[in-house]
C-alpha positions as CSV (number, residue, x, y, z in Angstrom):
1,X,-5.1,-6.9,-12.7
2,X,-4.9,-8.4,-9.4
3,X,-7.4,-9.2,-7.2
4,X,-6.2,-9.2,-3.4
5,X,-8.0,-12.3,-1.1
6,X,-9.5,-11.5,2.1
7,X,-8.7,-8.5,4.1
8,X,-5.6,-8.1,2.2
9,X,-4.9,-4.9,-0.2
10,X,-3.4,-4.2,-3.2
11,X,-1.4,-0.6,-3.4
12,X,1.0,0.8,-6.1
13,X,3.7,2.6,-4.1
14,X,4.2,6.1,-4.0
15,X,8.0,7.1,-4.7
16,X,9.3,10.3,-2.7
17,X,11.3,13.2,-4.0
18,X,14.9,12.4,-5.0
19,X,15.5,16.2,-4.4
20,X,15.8,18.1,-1.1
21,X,14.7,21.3,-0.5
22,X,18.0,23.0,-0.9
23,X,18.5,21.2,-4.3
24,X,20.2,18.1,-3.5
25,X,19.9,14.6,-5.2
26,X,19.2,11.9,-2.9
27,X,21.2,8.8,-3.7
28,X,19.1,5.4,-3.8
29,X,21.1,3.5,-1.4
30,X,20.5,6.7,1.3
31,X,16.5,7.0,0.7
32,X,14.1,5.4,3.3
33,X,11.7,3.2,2.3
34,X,8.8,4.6,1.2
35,X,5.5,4.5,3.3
36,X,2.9,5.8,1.2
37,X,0.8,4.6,-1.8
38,X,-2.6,4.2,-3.6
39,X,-5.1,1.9,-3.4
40,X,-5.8,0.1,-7.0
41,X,-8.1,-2.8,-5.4
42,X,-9.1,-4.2,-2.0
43,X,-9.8,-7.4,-1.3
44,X,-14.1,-8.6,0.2
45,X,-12.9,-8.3,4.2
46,X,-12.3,-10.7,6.5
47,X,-14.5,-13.3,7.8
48,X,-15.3,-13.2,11.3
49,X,-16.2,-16.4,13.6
50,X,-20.0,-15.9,11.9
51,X,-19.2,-16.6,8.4
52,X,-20.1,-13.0,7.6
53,X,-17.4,-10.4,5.9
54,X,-16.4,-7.4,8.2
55,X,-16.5,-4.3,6.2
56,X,-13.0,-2.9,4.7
57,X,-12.1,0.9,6.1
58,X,-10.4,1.8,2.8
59,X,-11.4,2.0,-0.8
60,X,-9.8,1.9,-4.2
61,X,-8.5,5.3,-5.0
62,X,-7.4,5.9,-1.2
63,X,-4.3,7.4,-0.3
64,X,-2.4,5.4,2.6
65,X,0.2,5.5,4.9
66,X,1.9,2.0,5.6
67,X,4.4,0.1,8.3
68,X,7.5,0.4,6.8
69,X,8.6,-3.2,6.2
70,X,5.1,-5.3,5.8
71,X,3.8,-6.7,2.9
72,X,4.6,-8.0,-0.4
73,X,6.2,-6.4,-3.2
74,X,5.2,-7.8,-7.0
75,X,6.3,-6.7,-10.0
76,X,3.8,-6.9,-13.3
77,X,4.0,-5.7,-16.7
78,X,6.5,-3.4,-15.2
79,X,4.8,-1.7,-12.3
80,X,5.9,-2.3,-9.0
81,X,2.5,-3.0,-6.5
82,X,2.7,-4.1,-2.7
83,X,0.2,-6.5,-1.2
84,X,-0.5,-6.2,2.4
85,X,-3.2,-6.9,4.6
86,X,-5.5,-3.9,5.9
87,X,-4.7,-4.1,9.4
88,X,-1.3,-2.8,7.9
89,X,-2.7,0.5,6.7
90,X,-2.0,2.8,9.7
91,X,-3.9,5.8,8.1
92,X,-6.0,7.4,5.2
93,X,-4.3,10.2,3.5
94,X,-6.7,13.1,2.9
């Protein structure tokens, strides 16, 4: 597994519908990018000018939406993840 450094996040995207409403199939090259996933690990926090870690405002198991273009996408043992840093989390899903 991987194990994010710093303030930084680890997230394993959530995919969209590839249906609308009305019953149409949404082609890849017209989806958006998506902007929501799940936390699956979260790095100790940042270190501020004391040497002591700030606390992290999400958790493992979280629900998050994300700016649309940040981060890093990997790819292991097929599953796509995203790394990004916290400060990129724009809000808790509940």
């Amino acid at each position: 597994m991987i194990k994010p450094l710093g303030d930084r996040i680890v997230i394993k995207v959530i995919e969209e519908t590839e249906q609308t409403s009305g019953g149409i199939f949404i082609p890849d090259s017209a989806k958006e990018k998506p902007q929501r996933g799940e936390i699956v690990a979260v790095g100790l926090g940042k270190l501020n000018d004391k040497g002591e870690r700030e606390p992290m405002d999400v958790k493992v198991g979280d629900t998050i939406l994300y700016a649309k273009y940040s981060g890093t996408d990997v790819k292991i043992d097929g599953v796509e993840y995203k790394i990004l840093s916290v400060k990129d989390a724009l809000a808790v899903i509940e």
